[in-house]
C-alpha positions, 0 to 999 in steps of 0.5 A: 430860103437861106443857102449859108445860115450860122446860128447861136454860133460862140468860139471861146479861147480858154476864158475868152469869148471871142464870138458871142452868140452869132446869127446871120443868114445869106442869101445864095450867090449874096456877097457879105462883108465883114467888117471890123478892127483886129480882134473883134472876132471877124475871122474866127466867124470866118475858120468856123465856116471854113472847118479851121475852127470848131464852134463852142457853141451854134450851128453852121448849115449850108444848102440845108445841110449841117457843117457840124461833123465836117472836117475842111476837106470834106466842106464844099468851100474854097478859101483865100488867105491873106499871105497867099499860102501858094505852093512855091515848088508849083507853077501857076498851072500846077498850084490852080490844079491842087485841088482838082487833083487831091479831089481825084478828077481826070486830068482832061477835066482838070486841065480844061479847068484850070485852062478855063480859070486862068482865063477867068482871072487874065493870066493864061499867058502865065500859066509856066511861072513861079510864084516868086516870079509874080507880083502881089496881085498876080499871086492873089489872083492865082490864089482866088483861081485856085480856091474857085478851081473846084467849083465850091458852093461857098468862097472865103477871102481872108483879108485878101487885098491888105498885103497890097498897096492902094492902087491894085488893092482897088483895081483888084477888088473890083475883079473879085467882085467881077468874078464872084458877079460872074459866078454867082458864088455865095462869097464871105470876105473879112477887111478891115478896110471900110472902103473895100467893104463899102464899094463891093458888098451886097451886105455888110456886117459890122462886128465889135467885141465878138458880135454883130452890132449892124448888118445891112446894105452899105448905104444903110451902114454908112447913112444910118449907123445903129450904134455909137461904134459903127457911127464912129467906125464906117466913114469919118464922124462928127459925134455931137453932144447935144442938150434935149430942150423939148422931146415932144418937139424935138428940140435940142441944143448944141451950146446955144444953138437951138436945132429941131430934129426930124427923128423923134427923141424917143424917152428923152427928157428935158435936160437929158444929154444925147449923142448926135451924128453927122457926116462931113459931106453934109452941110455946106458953108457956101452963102447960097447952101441950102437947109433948114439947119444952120449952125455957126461956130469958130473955125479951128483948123482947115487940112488940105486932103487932095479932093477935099478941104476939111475943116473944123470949127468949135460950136460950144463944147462941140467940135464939128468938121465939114468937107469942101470940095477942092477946086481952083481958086477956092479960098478955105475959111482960116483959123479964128473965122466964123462961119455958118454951116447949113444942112437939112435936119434930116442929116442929125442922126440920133446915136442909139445903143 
C-alpha cells in the first residue's frame, strides 16, 4: 500500500494553473525526485505536502490518513529549505533542538536527539557555533538535522544543494541520500538539476507546465524518455527529423540515408515526418565501432569538454553530435571532414507525445 499518495491534486493562482490534475503514489522509505525548470509547478507539489499551500482541488493522504484539514504543525513532515532558513540567535545545538522543544518533549529526550543527529550529519564537534560562523554545507546539514530531529514520517528538501557550488553540492547530496538509506524515511526532493535528480532518486518525476509528463526509475527517464520535453530536458539530445519510407518495415530516412528501426512506427504513413532520439554516447566513429547502423555526415564543429570531445556533423537537414572520450594522443575529426557514425538501431528512440 502506498504511504504518500496525492491524487487529482490542482493549485491555481488567481487564473493561473499551476498544477494540473496531479497523481503520484510513493512507496514508504521511497526517494522521488521532482525534476523540471522553474515555473513548471514542482515546488508548489511540494508546499501542498507540506501545509504551506492549500490545494484547489485533490487529495493528499499519508499512512492512510488525509492531509486535508491539517495545519503545517500539525503534519508529521520535516522540511529543508533552499536558504537554510536556520535561526541566526541559536547555535547548532539549539537550532537542531527547535522542534523538539516547540513539540514539548523532555529536555533528556531531546538533548540525546540532538546529540544523536549531530552525530548523524558529522558535526558534534560544532554543536556551540553560529550559523553565520559555518560554511553553506555545514549550514544545510544542520538544517537537514533539524528538519529529521522529530522523526517525521515524510522529509521535503526544497532545492537544498543549488545555493552550493559543484564540489560539495556532490559531495552532499550523496550524504543526504546516505542518511535518508539510513533512516528509511519516505523523502521528496525538488532540483532543477538532472544530475542530482539522476544519481540519488529511486524515482524521478519529470513535470512541464504544472504536470507529470514522465515518472519513472532513472534509467528509464533517461533511455526511454516518453515525451519530446523530457527527451530534450534529461541528458543532452539529438533530436532528428526523420522521413517514414515503410511503416510495415520500419523504414525511415534521415536526408538520404536509409535506417531500419527496431520500435515499431505505430500509425505512421509513408511520407509522414517523425521525431527520432539519440544520445551522444551512443555510436562511435572508430573503424572498428560496431552496429548495424551507420550514418555519415559532415563534421561541423568539435568542442573539447575535459572528459569528452563532442562533436557534430550535419546529415541532410539534421545536425547530430556524438561523444568522445578523451585520451592522450586522440586526434578529434576537424571541420569540413566526413565521417561515419555506427550504432545499434536500437539506440533511435521514437519521440511520442
Amino acid at each position: 500500500m502506498s504511504f504518500l499518495t496525492l491524487t487529482s491534486l490542482q493549485k491555481s493562482f488567481g487564473p493561473v494553473q499551476v498544477v494540473k490534475d496531479f497523481n503520484m503514489s510513493i512507496e514508504k522509505g521511497e526517494f522521488i525526485s521532482f525534476l523540471g525548470p522553474s515555473g513548471c509547478g514542482k515546488t508548489t507539489v511540494l508546499r501542498m505536502i507540506a501545509g504551506f499551500e492549500t490545494p484547489s482541488g485533490g487529495a493528499i493522504t499519508i499512512d492512510g490518513k488525509s492531509q486535508q484539514n491539517l495545519r503545517p504543525n500539525q503534519r508529521n513532515i520535516g522540511m529543508v529549505f533552499q536558504a537554510y532558513a536556520l535561526f541566526p540567535n541559536m547555535n547548532v545545538a539549539e537550532n537542531v533542538a527547535f522542534g523538539l522543544k516547540v513539540a514539548g518533549r523532555p529536555k533528556a529526550e531531546i538533548d540525546a536527539r540532538v546529540k544523536e543527529m549531530l552525530g548523524l550529519i558529522k558535526l558534534d564537534h560544532l554543536a556551540d557555533r553560529y550559523p553565520y560562523q559555518m560554511s553553506g554545507g555545514q549550514q544545510q546539514r544542520v538544517a537537514l538535522a533539524r528538519a529529521l530531529a522529530p522523526k517525521p514520517q515524510v522529509l521535503l528538501l526544497d532545492e537544498p544543494l543549488s545555493a552550493l557550488d559543484a564540489k560539495i553540492r556532490v559531495s552532499l547530496r550523496e550524504e543526504i541520500r546516505q542518511i535518508q538509506q539510513q533512516l528509511g524515511i519516505t523523502t521528496v526532493f525538488v532540483t532543477h538539476d538532472q544530475e542530482e535528480a539522476l544519481s540519488i532518486s529511486d524515482r524521478i518525476v519529470v513535470m512541464n507546465a504544472g504536470k507529470a509528463d514522465q515518472i519513472g526509475k532513472p534509467a528509464d527517464i533517461y533511455n526511454r524518455p516518453a515525451t519530446r520535453f523530457v527527451a530534450g530536458f534529461v541528458g543532452t539530445l539529438n533530436l532528428i527529423e526523420a522521413k517514414v519510407v515503410d511503416p510495415a518495415a520500419n523504414r525511415i530516412s534521415i536526408g538520404d540515408q536509409g535506417v531500419t528501426l527496431r520500435e515499431p512506427l505505430g500509425n505512421a504513413k509513408a511520407g509522414d515526418t517523425v521525431s527520432l532520439a539519440l544520445r551522444p554516447e551512443a555510436g562511435s566513429i572508430a573503424p572498428d565501432a560496431k552496429g548495424d547502423t551507420a550514418l555519415t555526415g559532415e563534421v561541423v564543429s568539435s568542442n573539447f569538454l575535459g572528459s569528452v570531445i563532442r562533436t557534430r556533423m550535419k546529415v541532410g537537414e539534421s545536425i547530430i553530435s556524438f561523444d568522445m572520450f578523451n585520451s592522450p594522443g586522440l586526434v578529434p575529426p576537424t571541420v569540413g571532414e566526413t565521417v561515419t557514425l555506427r550504432f545499434t538501431a536500437g539506440d533511435l528512440l521514437v519521440i511520442r507525445d
